[in-house]
C-alpha positions in Angstrom: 195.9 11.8 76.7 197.3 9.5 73.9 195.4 8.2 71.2 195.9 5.8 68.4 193.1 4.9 66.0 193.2 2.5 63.8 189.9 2.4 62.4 189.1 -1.1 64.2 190.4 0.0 67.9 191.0 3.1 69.7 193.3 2.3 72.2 193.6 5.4 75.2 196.6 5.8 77.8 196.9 7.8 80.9 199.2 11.1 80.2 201.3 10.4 83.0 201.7 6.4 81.9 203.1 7.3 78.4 203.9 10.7 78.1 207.4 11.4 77.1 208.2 14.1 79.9 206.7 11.2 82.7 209.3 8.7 81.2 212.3 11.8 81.4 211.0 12.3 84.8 210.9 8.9 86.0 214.1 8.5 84.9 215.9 11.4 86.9 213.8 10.4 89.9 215.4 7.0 89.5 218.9 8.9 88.5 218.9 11.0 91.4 217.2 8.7 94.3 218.5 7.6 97.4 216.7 4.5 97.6 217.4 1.3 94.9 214.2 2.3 92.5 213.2 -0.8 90.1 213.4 -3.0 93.0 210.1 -3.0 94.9 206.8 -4.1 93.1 204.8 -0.7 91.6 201.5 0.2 93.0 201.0 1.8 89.7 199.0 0.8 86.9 200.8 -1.5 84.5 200.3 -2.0 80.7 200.1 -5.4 79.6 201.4 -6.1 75.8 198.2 -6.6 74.0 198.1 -7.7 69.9 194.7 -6.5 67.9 193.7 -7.9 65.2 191.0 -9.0 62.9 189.1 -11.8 60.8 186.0 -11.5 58.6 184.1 -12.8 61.1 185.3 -11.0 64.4 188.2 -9.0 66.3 190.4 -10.6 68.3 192.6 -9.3 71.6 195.4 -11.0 72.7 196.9 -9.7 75.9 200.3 -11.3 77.3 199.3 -11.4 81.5 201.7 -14.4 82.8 201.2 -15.2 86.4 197.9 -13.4 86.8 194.8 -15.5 88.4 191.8 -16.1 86.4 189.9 -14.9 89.5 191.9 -11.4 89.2 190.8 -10.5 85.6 187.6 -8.9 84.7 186.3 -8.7 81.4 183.2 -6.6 80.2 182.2 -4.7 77.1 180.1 -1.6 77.7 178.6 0.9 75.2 181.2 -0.4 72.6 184.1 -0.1 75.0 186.1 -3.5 76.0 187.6 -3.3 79.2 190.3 -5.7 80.4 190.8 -4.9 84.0 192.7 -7.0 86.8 196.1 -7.5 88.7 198.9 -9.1 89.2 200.3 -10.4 92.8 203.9 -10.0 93.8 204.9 -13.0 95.6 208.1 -12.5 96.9 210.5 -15.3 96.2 213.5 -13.5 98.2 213.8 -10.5 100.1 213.3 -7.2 98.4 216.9 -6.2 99.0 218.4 -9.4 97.4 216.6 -8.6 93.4 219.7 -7.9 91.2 217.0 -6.9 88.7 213.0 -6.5 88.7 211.8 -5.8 85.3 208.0 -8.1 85.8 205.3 -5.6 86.6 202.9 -6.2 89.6 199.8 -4.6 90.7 196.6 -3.2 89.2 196.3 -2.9 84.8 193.5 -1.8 83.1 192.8 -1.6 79.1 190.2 -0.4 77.7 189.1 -0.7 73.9 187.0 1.0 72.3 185.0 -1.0 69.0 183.7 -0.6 66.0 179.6 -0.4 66.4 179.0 -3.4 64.3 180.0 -6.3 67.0 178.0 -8.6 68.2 178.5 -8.4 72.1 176.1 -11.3 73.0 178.7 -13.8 71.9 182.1 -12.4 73.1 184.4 -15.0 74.5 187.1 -14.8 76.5 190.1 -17.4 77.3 192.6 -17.8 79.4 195.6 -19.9 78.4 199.0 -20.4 79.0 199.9 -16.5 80.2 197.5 -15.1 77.2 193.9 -13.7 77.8 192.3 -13.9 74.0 189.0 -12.3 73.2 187.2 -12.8 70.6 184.5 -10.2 69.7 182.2 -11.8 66.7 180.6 -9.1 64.0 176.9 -8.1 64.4 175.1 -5.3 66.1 174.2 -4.6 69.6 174.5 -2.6 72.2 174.7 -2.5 76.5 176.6 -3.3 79.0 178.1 -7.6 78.8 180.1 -9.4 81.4 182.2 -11.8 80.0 183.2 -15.0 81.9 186.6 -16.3 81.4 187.2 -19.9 80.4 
């Protein structure tokens, strides 16, 4: 499993999601496949890009999810962890076999966060505007499990 640590986030990804030999494999499977791969939606998990970073009053997550429907996100903090979970619906706008090129990911995403112990998780927020989901994560101390409600 990757990590990266920053001090402020730990951010975690599947082996198989990021690893180099998954990408090199995925590539001569697409290389060497009969059918036209890139085309159809993916039932696998996607990544969405997500930007971390911090004031002197809180941390703030900003994760790019165009097209995905408020009722499709969860957001929760538990034991220190953020997780972001949802997923995006492919709505076909043409047939399958018409798509020149497919690079939008559909399907199930999942990030999860882990934070420093000294956040306040009674007053997390969590918006959704314009294609961006921002949380916002004020300093402080607690600990449990939090569901946060979108606005």
């Amino acid at each position: 499993m990757k990590k990266y640590d920053s001090g402020l986030v730990t951010l975690e990804a599947q082996p198989d999601d990021l690893s180099d030999s998954s990408v090199f494999g995925r590539v001569l499977d697409n290389f060497f496949s009969l059918r036209k791969t890139g085309f159809w939606p993916s039932s696998r998990a996607w990544i969405p890009p997500t930007d971390v970073f911090e004031t002197d009053d809180c941390i703030v997550i900003r994760m790019e999810i165009a097209g995905v429907a408020e009722s499709d996100i969860e957001v929760k903090v538990s034991d220190n962890f953020l997780i972001v979970r949802g997923r995006r619906l492919h709505t076909p706008q043409a047939k399958n076999e018409n798509y020149h090129l497919m690079e939008i990911h559909y399907g199930p995403f999942e990030r999860v966060f882990r934070l420093p112990d000294s956040m306040e998780l009674r007053d997390v927020s969590a918006v959704l505007r314009d294609g961006f989901l921002t949380v916002t994560i004020p300093r402080g101390a607690q600990q449990g499990e939090i569901r946060i409600n979108i606005e």
